[in-house]
C-alpha positions as CSV (number, residue, x, y, z in Angstrom):
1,X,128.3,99.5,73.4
2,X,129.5,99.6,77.7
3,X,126.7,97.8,78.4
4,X,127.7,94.6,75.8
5,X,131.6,95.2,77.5
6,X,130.0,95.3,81.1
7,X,127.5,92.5,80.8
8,X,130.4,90.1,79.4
9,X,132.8,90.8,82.6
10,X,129.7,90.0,84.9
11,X,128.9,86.8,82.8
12,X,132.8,86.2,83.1
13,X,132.5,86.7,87.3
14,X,129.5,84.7,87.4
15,X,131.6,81.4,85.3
16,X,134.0,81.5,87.7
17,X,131.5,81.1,90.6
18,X,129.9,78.0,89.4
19,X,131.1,75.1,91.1
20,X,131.3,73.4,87.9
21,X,134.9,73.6,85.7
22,X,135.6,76.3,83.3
23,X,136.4,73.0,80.8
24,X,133.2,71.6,81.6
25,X,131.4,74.6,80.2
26,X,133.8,74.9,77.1
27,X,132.6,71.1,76.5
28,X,129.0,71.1,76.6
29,X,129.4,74.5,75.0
30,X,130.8,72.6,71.9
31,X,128.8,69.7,72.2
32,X,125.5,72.6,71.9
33,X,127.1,73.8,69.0
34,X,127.0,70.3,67.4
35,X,124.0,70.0,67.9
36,X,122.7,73.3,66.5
37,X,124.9,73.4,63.5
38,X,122.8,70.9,61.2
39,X,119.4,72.8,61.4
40,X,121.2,76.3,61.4
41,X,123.2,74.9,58.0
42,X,119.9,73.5,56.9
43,X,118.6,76.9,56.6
44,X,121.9,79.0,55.8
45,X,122.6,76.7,52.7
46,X,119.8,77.3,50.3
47,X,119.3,80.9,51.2
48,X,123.3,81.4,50.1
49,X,123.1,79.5,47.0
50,X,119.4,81.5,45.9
51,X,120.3,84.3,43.4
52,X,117.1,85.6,44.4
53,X,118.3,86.5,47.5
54,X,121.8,86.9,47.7
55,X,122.0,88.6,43.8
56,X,125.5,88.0,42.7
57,X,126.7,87.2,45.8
58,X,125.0,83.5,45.8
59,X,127.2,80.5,46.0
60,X,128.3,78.3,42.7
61,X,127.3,74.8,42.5
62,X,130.6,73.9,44.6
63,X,130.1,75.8,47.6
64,X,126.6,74.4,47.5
65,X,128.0,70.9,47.3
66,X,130.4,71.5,50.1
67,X,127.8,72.8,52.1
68,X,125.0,70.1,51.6
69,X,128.3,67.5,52.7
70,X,128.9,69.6,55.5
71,X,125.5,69.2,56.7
72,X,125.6,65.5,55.9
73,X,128.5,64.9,57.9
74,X,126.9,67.2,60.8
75,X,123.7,65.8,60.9
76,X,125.4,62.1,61.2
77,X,127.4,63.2,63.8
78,X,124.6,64.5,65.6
79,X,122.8,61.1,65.0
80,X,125.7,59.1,66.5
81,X,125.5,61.3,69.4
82,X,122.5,60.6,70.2
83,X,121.6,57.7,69.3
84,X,123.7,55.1,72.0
């Protein structure tokens, strides 16, 4: 549990002696998520709608909907990115 605590300081210590901005990393931090969100959905979206699997637990047909969308509207983000 101390070591999670004291790894995260020294990751924090070792940010702030980049040369690069602190923003800088929070950007290309977001613009990785972006860009691992569509296959990570792609995966997380059937396995949460499978009764199989999740028992009674398992999304409706809405959830599933607005998850399959989600991943729509990811995956053409991620397409615009990069794709110039």
């Amino acid at each position: 549990m101390y070591a999670v605590i004291v790894v995260s300081c020294l990751a924090g210590v070792l940010v702030n002696l980049l040369p690069t901005p602190p923003f800088r990393l929070l950007c290309d931090a977001a613009v990785l998520n972006g860009i691992i969100s569509p296959p990570l959905l792609f995966i997380l979206v059937p396995t949460a709608g499978d009764r199989g699997v999740m028992g009674s637990f398992a999304n409706g047909w809405l959830s599933n909907t607005m998850g399959w969308g989600l991943f729509a509207c990811m995956t053409r983000a991620l397409v615009l990115l990069v794709i110039p």
